[in-house]
N, C-alpha and C positions, 0 to 999 in steps of 0.2 A: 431365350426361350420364345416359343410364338404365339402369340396373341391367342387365345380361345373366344369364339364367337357365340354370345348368348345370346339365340333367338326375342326380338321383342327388349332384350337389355343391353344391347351394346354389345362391346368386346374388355375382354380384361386380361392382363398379364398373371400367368402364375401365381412368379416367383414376391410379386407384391403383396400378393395376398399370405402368403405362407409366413411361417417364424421368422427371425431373424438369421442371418447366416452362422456357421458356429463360428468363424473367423471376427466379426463383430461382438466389439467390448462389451462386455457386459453392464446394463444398467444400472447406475449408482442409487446408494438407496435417498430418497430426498432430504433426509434430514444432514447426509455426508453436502449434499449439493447447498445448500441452507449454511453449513457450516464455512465452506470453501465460498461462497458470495460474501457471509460475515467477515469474513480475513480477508478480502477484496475489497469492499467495503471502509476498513480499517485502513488499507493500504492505502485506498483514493483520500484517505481526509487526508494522510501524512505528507503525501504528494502533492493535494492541492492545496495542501498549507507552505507546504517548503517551497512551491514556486511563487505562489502567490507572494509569500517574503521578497523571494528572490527579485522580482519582477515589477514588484508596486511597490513594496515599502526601502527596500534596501535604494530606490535612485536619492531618496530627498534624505540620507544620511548626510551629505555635506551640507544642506541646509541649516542641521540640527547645531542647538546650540544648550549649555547645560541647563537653561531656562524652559527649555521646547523639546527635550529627547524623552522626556518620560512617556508623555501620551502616547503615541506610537508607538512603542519600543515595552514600556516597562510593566503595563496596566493589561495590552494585551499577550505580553508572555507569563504574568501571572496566571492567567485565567486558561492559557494554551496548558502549562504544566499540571495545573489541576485534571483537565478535561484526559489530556495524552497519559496520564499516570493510569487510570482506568482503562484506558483501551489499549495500552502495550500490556495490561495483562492478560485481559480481554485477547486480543495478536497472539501472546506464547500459550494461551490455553488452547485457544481456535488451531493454530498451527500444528501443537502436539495430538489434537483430535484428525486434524487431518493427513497427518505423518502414521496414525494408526490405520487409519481409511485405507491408504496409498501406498503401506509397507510393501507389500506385495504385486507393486505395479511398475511399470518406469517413472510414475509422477513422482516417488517419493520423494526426489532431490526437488521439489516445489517447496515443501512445507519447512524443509531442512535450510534453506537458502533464503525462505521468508524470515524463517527463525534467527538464524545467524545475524542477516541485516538487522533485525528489532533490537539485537540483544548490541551489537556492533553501532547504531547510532542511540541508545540507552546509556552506553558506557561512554561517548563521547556528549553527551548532552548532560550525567550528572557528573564526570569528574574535569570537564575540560569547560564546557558551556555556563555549567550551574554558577562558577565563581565569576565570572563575568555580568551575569544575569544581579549575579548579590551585590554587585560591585556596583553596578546601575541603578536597583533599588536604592541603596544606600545615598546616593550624589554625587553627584560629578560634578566638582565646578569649579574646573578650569578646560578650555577648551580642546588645548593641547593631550590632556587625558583622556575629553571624550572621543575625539578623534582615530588617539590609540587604541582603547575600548570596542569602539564601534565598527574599526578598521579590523581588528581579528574577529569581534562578534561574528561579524559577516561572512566572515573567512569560512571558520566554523560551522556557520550556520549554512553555506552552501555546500560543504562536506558533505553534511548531513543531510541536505536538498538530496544530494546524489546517491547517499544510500537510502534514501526513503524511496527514490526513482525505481534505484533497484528491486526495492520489494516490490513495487507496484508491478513494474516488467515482468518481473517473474511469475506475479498471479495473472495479468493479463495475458500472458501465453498459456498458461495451463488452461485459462478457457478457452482459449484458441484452440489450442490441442486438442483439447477434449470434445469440441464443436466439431473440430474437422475430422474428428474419427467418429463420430455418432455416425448411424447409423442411418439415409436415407429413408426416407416419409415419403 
């Protein structure tokens, strides 16, 4: 389209001024946008916890001995299962809101996919993780056992790194998507 010249004010395009195209998405209402950060949000604590394990606390496991593995290890995954118990429900509420937002769109497999992952490292965190965790509370003390313990703990626990990854990926493109198909300003 070609520039229109306003006497004394410049020149201005059109089509900039006009509505939006009908080919461009239509805008989400804020409280769906509010909802969909909440469950990103959520994702980033799971992910920046499971690396953070991964990364800082899982190197000085050989260090540990069953005099010294509590601190690290036992004090702060009590306080993690309190905090994460709340916000995966918090996740499948958030996610079923935004699965209803999104039915009718290509996003829908975001909330469906975030969903699965919560529900897929919930189930490996209370029936495979949880007895280990109870096994650590309890004492360990002989070496050779915390070793064993510690050695699947982490196993485990980087599984679950990678499905917590997953969720994250998966809301971090749906903002992407969503950005990259907004509509020019």
């Amino acid at each position: 389209m070609a520039r229109i010249a306003a006497p004394g004010y410049g020149s201005y395009t059109p089509h900039a001024l006009t509505p939006a195209a009908a080919d461009a998405p239509p805008r989400q209402h804020p409280l769906h946008v509010v909802n969909a950060t909440l469950l990103l949000a959520c994702a980033s604590m799971y992910f920046g916890t499971g690396w953070s394990l991964v990364l800082f606390s899982f190197p000085i496991a050989p260090r540990l001995t069953p005099s010294t593995y509590t601190l690290p290890f036992v004090a702060p995954v009590e306080a993690a299962t309190r905090f994460f118990t709340v916000m995966t429900i918090v996740m499948l509420v958030s996610a079923a809101v935004m699965l209803w937002g999104e039915w009718r769109t290509g996003y829908r497999w975001v909330p469906i996919v975030v969903a699965l992952a919560v529900v897929a490292a919930t189930v490996l965190t209370t029936r495979i993780i949880f007895p280990a965790n109870h096994e650590m509370e309890a004492g360990i003390a002989t070496q050779a056992r915390l070793d064993t313990v510690l050695a699947r703990w982490m196993l485990l626990n980087r599984i679950r790194t990678g499905i917590w990854t997953v969720q994250w990926l998966t809301m971090a493109t749906y903002f992407a998507l969503r950005a990259r198909r907004a509509p020019a300003r």
